[in-house]
Biotite code that builds the C-alpha atoms (Angstrom):
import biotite.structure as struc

atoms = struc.array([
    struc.Atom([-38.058, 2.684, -13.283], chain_id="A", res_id=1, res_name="UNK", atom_name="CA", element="C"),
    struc.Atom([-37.573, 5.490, -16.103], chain_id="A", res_id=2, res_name="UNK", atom_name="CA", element="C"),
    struc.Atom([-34.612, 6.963, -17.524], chain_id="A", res_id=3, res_name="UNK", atom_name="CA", element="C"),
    struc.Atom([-34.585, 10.185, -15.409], chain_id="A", res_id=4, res_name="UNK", atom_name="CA", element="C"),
    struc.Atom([-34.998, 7.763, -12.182], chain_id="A", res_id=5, res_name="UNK", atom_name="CA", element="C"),
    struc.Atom([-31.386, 6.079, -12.952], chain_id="A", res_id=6, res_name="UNK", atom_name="CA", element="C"),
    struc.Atom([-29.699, 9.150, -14.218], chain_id="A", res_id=7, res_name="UNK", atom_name="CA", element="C"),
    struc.Atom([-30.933, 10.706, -11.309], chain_id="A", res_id=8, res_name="UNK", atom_name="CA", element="C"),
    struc.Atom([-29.403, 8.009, -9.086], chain_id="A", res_id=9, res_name="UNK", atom_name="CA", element="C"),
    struc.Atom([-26.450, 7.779, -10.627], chain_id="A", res_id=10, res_name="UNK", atom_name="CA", element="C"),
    struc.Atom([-25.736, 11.965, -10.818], chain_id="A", res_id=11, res_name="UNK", atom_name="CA", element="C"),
    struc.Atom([-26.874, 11.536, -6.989], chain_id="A", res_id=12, res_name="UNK", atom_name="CA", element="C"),
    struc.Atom([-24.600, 8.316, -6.358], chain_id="A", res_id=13, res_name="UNK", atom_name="CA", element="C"),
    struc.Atom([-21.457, 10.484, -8.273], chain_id="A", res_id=14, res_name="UNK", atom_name="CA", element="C"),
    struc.Atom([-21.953, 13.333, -6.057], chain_id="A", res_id=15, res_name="UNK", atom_name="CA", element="C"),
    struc.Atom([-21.959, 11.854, -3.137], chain_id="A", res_id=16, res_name="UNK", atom_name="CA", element="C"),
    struc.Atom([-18.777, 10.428, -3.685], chain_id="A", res_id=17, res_name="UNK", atom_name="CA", element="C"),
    struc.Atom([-17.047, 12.749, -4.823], chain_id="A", res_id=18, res_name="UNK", atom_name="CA", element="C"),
    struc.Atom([-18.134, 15.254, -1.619], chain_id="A", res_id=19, res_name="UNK", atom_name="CA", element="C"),
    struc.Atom([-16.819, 12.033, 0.399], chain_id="A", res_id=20, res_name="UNK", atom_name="CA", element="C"),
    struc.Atom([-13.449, 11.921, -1.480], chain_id="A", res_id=21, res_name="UNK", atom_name="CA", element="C"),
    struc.Atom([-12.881, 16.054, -1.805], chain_id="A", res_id=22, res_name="UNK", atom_name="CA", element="C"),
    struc.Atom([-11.324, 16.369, 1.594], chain_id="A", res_id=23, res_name="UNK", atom_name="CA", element="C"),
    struc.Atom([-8.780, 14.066, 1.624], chain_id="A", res_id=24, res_name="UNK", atom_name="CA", element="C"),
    struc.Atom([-8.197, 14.404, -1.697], chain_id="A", res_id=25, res_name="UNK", atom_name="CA", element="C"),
    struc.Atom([-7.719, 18.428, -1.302], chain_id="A", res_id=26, res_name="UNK", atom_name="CA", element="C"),
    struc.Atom([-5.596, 17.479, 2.277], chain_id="A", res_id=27, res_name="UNK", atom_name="CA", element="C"),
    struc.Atom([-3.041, 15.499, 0.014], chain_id="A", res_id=28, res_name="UNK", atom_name="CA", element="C"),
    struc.Atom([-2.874, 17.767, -2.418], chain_id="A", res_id=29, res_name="UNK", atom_name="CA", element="C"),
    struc.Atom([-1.970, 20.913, -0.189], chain_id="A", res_id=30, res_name="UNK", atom_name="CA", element="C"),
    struc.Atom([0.505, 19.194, 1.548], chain_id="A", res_id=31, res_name="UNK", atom_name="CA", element="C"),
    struc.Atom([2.189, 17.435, -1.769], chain_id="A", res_id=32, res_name="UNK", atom_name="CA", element="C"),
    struc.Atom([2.282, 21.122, -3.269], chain_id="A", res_id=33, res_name="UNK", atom_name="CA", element="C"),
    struc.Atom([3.912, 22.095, 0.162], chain_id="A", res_id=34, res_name="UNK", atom_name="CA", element="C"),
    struc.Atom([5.933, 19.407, 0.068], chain_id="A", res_id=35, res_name="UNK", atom_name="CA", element="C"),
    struc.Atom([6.976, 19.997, -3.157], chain_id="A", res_id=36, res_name="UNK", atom_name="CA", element="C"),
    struc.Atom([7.579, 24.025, -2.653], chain_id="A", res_id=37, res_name="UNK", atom_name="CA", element="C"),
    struc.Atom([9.855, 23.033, -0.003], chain_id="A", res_id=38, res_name="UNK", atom_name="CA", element="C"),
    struc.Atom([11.822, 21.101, -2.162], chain_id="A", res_id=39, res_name="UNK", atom_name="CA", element="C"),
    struc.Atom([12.260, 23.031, -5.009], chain_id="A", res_id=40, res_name="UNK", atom_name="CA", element="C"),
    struc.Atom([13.364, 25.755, -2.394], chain_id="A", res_id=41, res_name="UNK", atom_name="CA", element="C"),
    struc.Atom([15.865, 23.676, -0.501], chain_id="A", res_id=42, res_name="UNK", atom_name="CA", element="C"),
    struc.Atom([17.342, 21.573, -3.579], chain_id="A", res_id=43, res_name="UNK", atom_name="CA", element="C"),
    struc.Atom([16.275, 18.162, -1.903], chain_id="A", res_id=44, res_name="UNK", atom_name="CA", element="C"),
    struc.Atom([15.112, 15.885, -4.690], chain_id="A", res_id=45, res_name="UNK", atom_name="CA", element="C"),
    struc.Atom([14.238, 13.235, -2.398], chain_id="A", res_id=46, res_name="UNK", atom_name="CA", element="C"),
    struc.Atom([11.180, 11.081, -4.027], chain_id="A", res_id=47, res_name="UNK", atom_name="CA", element="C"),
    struc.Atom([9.864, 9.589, -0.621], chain_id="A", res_id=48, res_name="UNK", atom_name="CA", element="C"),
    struc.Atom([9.881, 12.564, 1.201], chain_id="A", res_id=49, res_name="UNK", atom_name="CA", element="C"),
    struc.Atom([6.334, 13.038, 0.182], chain_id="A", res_id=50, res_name="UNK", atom_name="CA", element="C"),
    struc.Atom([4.718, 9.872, 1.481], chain_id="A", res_id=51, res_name="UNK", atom_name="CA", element="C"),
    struc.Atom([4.997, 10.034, 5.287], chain_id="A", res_id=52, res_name="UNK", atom_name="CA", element="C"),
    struc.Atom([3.291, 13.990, 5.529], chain_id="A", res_id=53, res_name="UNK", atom_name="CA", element="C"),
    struc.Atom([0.576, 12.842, 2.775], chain_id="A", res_id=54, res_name="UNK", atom_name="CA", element="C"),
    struc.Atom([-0.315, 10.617, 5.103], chain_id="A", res_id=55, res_name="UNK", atom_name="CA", element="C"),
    struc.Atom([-0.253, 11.914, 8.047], chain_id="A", res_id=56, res_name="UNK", atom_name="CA", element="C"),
    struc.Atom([-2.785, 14.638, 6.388], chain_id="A", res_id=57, res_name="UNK", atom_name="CA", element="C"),
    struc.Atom([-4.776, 12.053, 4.934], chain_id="A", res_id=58, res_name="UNK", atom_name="CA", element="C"),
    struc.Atom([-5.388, 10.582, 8.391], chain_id="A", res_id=59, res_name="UNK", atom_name="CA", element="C"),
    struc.Atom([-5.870, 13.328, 10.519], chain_id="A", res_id=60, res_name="UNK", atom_name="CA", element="C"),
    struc.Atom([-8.912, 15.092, 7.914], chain_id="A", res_id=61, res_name="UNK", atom_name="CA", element="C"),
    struc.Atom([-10.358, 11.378, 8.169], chain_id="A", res_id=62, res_name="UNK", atom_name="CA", element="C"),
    struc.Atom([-10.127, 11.982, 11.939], chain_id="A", res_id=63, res_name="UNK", atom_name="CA", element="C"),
    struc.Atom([-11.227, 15.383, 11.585], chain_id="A", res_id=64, res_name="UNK", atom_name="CA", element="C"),
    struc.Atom([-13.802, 14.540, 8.760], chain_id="A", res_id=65, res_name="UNK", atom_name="CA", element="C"),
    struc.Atom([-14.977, 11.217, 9.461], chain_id="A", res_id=66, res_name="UNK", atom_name="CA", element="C"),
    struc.Atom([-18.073, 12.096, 11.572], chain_id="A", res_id=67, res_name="UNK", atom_name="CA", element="C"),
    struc.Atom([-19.052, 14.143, 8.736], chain_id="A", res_id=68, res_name="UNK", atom_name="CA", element="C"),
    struc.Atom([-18.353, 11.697, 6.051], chain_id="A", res_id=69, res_name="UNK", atom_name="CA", element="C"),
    struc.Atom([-20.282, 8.856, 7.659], chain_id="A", res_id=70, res_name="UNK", atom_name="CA", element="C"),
    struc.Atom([-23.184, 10.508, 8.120], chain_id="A", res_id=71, res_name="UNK", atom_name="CA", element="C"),
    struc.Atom([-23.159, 11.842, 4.703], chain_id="A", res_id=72, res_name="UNK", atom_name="CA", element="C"),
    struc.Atom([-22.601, 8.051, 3.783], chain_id="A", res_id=73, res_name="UNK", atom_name="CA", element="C"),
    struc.Atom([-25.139, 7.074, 6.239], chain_id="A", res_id=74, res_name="UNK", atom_name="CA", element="C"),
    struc.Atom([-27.749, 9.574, 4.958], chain_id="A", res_id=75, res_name="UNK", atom_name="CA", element="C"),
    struc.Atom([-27.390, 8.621, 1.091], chain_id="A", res_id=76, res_name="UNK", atom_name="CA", element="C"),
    struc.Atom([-28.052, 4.943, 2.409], chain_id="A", res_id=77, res_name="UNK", atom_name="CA", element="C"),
    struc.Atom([-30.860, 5.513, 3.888], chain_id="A", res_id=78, res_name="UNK", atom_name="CA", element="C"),
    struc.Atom([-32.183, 7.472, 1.273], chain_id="A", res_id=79, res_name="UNK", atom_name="CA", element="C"),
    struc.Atom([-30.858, 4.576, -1.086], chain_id="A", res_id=80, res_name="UNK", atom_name="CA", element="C"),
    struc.Atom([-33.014, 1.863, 0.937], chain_id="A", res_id=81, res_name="UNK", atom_name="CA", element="C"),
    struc.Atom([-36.058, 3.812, 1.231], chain_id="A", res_id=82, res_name="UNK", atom_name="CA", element="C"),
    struc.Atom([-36.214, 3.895, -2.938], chain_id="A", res_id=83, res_name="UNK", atom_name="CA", element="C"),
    struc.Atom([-36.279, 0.374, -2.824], chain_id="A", res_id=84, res_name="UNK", atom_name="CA", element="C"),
    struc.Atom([-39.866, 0.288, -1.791], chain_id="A", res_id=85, res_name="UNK", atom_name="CA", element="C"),
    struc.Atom([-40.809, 2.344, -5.080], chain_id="A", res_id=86, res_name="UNK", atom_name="CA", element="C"),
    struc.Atom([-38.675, 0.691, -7.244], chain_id="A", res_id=87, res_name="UNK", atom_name="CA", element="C"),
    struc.Atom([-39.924, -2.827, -6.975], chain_id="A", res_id=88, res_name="UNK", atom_name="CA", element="C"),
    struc.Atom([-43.291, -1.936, -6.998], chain_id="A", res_id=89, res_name="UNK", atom_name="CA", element="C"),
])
């Protein structure tokens, strides 16, 4: 197992979460800038009015997303447990 291998794994490992994270992440964030346009317009300063619509986004893109993100998941397993082979070696 070389250098390259487990920087390679790692970079591989980093991406892969991040692609997992990026729609719910970017889901909350359009809605808490929404949110937050809303209030600036109407002069309502109220902190928890945030919470309930962030997550309402946050589960319906897992809804909407979640096929996609388990087989993205799925796929870097797999690819994860086939390596083992060549690693122990």
């Amino acid at each position: 197992m070389t250098q390259e291998f487990v920087l390679n794994l790692a970079q591989e490992a980093l991406t892969t979460a991040l692609l997992l994270a990026a729609p719910v992440l970017g889901l909350s964030l359009l809605v808490g800038i929404t949110i937050s346009l809303l209030q600036a317009t109407t002069q309502i300063q109220e902190q928890t009015l945030t919470f309930i619509p962030k997550i309402v986004a946050v589960i319906a893109g897992v809804l909407l997303m979640g096929r996609w993100m388990l087989n993205t998941l799925l796929e870097f397993t797999t690819e994860i447990f086939q390596m083992v082979g060549t690693v122990v070696r």
